[in-house]
C-alpha positions as CSV (number, residue, x, y, z in Angstrom):
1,X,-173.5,-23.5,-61.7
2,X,-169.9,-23.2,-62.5
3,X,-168.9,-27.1,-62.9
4,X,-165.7,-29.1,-63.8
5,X,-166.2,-32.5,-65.8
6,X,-169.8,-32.3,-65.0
7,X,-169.7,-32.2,-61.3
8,X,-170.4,-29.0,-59.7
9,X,-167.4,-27.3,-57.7
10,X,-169.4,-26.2,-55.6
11,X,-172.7,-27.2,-54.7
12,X,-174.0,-24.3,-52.8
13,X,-177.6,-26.0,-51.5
14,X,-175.8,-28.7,-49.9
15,X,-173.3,-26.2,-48.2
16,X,-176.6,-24.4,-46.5
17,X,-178.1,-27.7,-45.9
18,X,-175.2,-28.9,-44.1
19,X,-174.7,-25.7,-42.1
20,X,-178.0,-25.6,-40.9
21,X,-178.5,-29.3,-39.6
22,X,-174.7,-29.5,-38.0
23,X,-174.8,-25.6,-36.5
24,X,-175.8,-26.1,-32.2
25,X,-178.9,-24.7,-31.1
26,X,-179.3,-21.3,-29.9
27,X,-179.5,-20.5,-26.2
28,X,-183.1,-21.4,-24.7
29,X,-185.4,-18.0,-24.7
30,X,-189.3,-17.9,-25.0
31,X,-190.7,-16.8,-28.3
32,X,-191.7,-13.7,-26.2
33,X,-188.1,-12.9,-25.0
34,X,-187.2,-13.3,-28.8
35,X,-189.2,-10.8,-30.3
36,X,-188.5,-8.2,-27.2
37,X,-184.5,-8.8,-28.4
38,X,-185.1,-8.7,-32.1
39,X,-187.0,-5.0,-31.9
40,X,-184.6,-4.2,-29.0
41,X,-181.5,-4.6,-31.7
42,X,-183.3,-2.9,-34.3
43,X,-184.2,0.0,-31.7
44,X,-180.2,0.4,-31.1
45,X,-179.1,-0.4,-35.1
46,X,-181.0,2.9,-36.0
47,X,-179.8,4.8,-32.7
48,X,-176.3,3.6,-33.7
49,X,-176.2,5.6,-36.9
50,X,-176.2,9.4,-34.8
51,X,-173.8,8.0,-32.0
52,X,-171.2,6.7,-34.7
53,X,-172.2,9.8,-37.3
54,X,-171.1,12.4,-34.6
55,X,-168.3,10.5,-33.2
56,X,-166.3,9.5,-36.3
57,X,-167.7,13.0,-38.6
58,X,-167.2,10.9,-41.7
59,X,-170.2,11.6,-43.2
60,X,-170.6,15.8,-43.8
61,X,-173.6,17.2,-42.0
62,X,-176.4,17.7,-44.4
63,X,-175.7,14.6,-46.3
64,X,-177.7,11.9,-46.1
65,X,-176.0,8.2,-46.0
66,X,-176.9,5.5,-48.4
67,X,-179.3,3.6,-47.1
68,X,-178.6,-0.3,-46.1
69,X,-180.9,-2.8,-44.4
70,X,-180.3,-3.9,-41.3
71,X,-181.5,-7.6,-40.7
72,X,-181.7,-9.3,-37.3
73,X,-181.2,-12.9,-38.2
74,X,-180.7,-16.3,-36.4
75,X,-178.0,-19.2,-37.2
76,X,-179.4,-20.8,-40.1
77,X,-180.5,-17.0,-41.5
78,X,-176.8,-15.6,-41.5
79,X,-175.5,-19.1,-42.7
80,X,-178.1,-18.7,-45.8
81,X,-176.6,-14.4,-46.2
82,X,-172.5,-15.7,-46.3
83,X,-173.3,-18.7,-48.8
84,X,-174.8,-15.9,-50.7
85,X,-172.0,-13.4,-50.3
86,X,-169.3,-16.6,-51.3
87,X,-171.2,-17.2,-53.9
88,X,-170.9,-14.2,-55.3
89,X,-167.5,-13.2,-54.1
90,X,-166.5,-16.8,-55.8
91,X,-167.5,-16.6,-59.0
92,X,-164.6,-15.1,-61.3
93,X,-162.3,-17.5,-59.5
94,X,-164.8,-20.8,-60.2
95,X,-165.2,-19.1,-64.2
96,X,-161.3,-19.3,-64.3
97,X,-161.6,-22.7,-63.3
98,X,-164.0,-23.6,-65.5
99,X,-162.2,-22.5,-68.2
100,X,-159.0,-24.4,-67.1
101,X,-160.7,-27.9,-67.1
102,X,-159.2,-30.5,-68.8
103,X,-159.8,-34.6,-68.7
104,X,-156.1,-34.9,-66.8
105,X,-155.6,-36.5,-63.3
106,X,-157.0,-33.0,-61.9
107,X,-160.3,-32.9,-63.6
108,X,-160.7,-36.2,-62.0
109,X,-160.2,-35.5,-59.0
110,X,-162.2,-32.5,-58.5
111,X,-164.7,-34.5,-61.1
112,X,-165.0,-37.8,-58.3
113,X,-165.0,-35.7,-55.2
114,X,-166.4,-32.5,-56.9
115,X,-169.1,-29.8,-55.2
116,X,-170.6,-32.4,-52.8
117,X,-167.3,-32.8,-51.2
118,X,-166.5,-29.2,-51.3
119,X,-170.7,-28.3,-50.2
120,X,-170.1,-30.6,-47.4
121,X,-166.8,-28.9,-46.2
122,X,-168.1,-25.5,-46.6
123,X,-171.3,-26.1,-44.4
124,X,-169.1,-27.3,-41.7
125,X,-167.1,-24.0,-41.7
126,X,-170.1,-22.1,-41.8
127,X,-171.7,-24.1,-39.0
128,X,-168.7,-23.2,-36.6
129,X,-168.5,-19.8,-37.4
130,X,-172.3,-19.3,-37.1
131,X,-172.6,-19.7,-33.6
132,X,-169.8,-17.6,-32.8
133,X,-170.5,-14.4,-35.1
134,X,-172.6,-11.1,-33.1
135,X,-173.2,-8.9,-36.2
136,X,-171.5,-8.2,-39.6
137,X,-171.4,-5.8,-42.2
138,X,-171.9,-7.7,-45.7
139,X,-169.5,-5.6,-48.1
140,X,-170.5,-7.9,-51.1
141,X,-174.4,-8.8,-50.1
142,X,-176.5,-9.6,-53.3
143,X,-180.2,-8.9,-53.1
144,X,-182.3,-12.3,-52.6
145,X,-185.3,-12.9,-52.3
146,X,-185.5,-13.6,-48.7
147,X,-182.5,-11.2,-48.1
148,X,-182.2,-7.5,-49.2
149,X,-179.5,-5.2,-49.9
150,X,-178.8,-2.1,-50.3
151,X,-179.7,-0.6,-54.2
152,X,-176.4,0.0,-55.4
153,X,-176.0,-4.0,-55.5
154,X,-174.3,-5.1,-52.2
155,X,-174.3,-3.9,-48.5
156,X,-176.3,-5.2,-45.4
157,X,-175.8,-5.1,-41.7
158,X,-176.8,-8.5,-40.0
159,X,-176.9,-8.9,-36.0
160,X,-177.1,-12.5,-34.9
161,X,-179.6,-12.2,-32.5
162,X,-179.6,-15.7,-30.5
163,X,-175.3,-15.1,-30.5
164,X,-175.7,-12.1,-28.8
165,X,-177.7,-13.5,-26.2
166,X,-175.5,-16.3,-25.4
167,X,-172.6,-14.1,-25.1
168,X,-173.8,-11.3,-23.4
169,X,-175.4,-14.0,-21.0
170,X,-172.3,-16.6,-20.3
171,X,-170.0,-13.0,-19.6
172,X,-173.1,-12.0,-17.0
173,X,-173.0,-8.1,-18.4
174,X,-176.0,-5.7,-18.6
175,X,-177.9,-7.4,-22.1
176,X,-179.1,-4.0,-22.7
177,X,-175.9,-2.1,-22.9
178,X,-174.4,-5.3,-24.7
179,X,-176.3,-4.8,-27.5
180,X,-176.3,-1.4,-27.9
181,X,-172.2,-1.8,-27.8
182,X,-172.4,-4.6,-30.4
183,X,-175.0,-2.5,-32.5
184,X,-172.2,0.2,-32.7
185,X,-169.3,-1.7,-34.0
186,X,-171.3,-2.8,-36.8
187,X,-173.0,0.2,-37.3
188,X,-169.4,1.9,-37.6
189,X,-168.6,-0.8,-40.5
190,X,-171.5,0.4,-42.2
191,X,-170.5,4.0,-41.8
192,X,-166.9,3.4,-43.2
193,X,-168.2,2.0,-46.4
194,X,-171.2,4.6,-46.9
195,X,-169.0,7.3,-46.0
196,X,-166.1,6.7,-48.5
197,X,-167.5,5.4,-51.5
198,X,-164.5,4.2,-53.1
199,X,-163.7,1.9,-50.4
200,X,-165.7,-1.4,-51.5
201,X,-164.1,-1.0,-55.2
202,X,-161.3,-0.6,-53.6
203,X,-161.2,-3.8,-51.2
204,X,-163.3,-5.9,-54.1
205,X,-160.3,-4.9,-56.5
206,X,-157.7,-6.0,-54.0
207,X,-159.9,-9.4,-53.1
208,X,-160.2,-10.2,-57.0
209,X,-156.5,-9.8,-57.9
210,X,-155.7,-11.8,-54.8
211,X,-158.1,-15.0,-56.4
212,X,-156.6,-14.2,-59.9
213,X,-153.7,-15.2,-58.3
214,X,-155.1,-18.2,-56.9
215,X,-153.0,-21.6,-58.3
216,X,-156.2,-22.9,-60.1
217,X,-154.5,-26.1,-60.8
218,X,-156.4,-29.4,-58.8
219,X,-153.1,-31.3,-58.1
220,X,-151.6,-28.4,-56.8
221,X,-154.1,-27.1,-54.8
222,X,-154.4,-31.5,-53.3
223,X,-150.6,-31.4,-52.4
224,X,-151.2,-27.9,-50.8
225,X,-153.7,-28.8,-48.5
226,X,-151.8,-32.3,-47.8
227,X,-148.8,-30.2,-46.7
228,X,-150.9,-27.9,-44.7
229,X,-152.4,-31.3,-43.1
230,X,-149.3,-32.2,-42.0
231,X,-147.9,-28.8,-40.6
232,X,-151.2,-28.0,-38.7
233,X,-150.8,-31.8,-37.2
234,X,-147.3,-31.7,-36.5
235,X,-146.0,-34.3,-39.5
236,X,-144.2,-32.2,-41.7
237,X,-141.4,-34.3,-43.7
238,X,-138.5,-34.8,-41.6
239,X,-135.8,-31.6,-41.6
240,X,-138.7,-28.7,-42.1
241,X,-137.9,-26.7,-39.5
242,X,-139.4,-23.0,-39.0
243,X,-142.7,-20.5,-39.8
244,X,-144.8,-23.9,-40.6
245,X,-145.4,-24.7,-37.0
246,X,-147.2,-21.4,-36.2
247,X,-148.4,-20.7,-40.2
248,X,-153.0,-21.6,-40.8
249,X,-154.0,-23.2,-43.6
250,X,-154.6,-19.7,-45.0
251,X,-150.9,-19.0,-45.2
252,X,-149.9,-22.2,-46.6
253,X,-152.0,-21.8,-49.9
254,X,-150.3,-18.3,-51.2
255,X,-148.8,-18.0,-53.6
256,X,-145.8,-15.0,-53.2
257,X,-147.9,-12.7,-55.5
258,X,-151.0,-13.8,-53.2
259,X,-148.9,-12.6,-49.9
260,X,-148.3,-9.2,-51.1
261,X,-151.9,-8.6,-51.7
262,X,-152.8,-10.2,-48.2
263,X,-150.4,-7.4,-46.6
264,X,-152.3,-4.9,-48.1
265,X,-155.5,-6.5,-47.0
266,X,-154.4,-7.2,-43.5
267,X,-153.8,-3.6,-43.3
268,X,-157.4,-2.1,-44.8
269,X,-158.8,-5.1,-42.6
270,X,-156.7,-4.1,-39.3
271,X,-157.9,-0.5,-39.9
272,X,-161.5,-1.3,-40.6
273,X,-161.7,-3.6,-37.4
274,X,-159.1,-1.2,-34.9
275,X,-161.5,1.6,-36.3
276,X,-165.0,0.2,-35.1
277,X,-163.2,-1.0,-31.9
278,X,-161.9,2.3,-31.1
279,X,-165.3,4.0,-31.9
280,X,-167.5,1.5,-30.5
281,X,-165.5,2.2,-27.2
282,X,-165.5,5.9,-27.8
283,X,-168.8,6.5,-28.0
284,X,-169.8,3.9,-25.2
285,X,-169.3,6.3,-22.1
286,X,-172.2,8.4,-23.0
287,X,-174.3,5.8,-24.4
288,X,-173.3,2.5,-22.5
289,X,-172.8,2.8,-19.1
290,X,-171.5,-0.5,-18.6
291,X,-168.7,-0.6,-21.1
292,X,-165.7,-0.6,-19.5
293,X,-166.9,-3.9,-17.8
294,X,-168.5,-5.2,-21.2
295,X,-165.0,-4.4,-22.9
296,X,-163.0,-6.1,-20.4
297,X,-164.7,-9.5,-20.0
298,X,-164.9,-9.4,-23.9
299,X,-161.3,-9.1,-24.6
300,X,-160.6,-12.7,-21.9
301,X,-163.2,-14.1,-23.8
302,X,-161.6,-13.4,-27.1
303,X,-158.5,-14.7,-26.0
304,X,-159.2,-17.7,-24.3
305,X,-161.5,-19.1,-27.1
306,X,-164.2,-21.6,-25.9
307,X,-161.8,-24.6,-25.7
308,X,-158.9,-26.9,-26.9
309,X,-161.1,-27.5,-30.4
310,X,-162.1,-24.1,-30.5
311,X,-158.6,-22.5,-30.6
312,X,-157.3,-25.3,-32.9
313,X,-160.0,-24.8,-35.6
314,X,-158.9,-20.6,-34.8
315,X,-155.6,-21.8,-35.9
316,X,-156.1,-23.6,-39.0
317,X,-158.6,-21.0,-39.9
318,X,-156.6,-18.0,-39.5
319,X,-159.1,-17.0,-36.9
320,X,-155.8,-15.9,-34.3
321,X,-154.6,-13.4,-37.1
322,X,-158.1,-11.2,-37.2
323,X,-157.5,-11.6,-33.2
324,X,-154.9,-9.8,-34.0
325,X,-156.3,-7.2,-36.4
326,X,-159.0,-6.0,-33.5
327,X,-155.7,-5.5,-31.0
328,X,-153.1,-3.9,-34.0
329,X,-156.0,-1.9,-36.1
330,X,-157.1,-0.6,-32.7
331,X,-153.8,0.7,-31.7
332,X,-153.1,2.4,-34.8
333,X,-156.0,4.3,-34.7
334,X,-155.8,5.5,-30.9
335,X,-152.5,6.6,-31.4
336,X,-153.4,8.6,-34.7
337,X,-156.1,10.7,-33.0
338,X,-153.9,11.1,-30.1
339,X,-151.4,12.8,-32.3
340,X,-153.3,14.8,-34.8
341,X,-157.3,14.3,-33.9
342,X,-160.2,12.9,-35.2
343,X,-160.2,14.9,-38.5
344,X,-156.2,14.7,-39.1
345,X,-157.1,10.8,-38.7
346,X,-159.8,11.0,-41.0
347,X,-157.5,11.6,-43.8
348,X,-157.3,7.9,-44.2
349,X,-160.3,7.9,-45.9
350,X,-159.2,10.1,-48.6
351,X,-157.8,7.6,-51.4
352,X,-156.1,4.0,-51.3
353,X,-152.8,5.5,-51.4
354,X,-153.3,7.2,-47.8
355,X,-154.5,4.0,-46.4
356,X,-151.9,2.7,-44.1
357,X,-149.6,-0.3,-44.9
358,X,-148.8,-3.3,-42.9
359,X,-146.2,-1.6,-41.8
360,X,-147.7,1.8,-40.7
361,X,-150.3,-0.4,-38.6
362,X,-147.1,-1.3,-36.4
363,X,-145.6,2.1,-36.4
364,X,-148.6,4.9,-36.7
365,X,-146.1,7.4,-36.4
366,X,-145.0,6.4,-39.7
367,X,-148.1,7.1,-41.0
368,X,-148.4,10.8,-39.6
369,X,-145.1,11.5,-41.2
370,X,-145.8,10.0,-44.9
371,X,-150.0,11.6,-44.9
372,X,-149.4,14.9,-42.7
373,X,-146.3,16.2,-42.8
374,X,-145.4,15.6,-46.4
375,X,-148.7,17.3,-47.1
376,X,-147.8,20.4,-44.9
377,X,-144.4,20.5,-46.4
């Protein structure tokens, strides 16, 4: 366990720990009801992989797609998957730190307050976003013993069974088609990454340089989250006007190298997210009677958040900006396929360089011009 003056930076067990005894209870179902979901979600998982296949034609015909486990977990099973994926994801950036420790004020910090502190703080996060999440694609899964992945060392599609059936029961929607439409969007974030296999390099690479960038000093990551404090609670110092009201604590911590990488990353992310919205509505006439319905009771409850807490803890999370990425990503990729088709967008896939920019998310026309018509020219 990567460690400064002793004390773990993060202690990982507690992080799970504390996840699992603060997350809320999942909605009340017999132990019957639960296995009927469970092989109901695994039913429409493997029927998801045709319906997306055909719609999107990412994957040639003929070739088979890398096979990934799909696990159908509860609260406390997708907590244990993410502190896993962290983990993992985490460790160059707690190496570097390592490396930087010293016996000044900032070792002494992190050294009193150290990975119990930052366990604690972690498990909290995770217990709020555990009752909230429906399904996810885990780019960077490793293989544990309790959770596989997929051989090439990462990749697993998890569907949070007791979420969906709180959601799909407080918006009063058919729970069949529900979960078919949820098993659809995450079956279409599987596809992308089995279907271009450069594309998890790719977004690793970017995720890596954006942590190498990370200000590894303890002082100056203290004052940074004291300034955040204060702009998320309204007591900035006197005379700081501007961005800071509406900025999470996300944006507050970059550093301008950082913010460059996170425009590139909001784009891939926008795309990824527009991408299995479009699709998952795309293929739902055929295969989900119900979705206009499903789609619009969804999108109020997306916006309106569960509460006053709810949409402050969005806020300081960053939570508002993927809102955002669903709604922009989406765009862009409806108005691509308007203008040149399915297989004229599917040149997106072919390299980083014809993924769109920030910019092009706005303006997909911009895109066209740059990946088809200089290509035709």
């Amino acid at each position: 366990m990567t460690s400064i003056g002793g004390a773990e930076m993060v202690d990982w067990n507690l992080a799970v720990a504390t996840a699992t005894r603060l997350v809320r209870p999942g909605p009340d179902i017999s132990r019957e009801e639960a296995r009927a979901v469970v092989a109901e979600l695994r039913r429409h998982a493997k029927a998801s992989e045709e319906h997306v296949r055909l719609f999107t034609r990412m994957i040639p015909e003929g070739t088979e797609p890398e096979d990934t486990p799909v696990l159908v977990v509860d609260r406390p099973g997708w907590i244990k998957a993410n502190v896993a994926g962290f983990r993992e994801l985490l460790r160059p950036l707690l190496t570097k730190m390592e490396s930087r420790r010293s016996g000044g004020p900032g070792g002494a910090v992190l050294g009193a307050f150290g990975g119990k502190v930052t366990g604690v703080e972690l498990g909290m996060l995770l217990s709020f976003l555990a009752s909230r999440v429906l399904g996810q694609y885990e780019t960077f899964a490793p293989a544990t013993r309790d959770l596989p992945a997929s051989a090439n060392g990462g990749g697993r599609l998890l569907l949070v069974a007791p979420n969906i059936v709180h959601v799909e029961r407080e918006l009063d929607v058919d729970p069949h088609d529900f979960r078919l439409w949820v098993a659809l969007h995450e079956e279409t974030h599987r596809t992308q990454f089995t279907g271009v296999p450069w594309l998890r390099d790719h977004l690793q690479g970017e995720i890596q340089t954006f942590l190498d960038e990370t200000d590894v000093d303890p002082m100056t990551f203290v004052e940074r989250l004291r300034e955040a404090a204060q702009s998320l609670s309204g007591g900035r110092p006197e005379g700081e006007q501007g961005e800071s009201d509406s900025r999470s604590l996300v944006d507050i911590v970059q550093t301008p190298a950082q913010r460059e990488v996170l425009g590139r990353l909001t784009a891939v992310m926008s795309l990824l997210e527009g991408h299995a919205d479009y699709v998952m509505d795309g293929v739902g006439p055929d295969v989900v009677g119900s979705v206009s319905e499903i789609r619009e009771k969804f999108q109020q409850r997306r916006a309106q958040g569960a509460g006053r807490l709810d949409q402050a803890l969005r806020k300081l999370l960053g939570l508002d900006a993927k809102l955002r990425q669903y709604k922009d990503g989406e765009k862009f990729v409806r108005s691509v396929v308007e203008e040149v088709g399915m297989d004229g967008f599917n040149r997106v896939w072919t390299s980083p360089n014809t993924l769109p920019t920030k910019a092009e998310i706005a303006k997909p026309a911009d895109w066209v011009a740059r990946v088809h018509r200089k290509a035709e020219s």
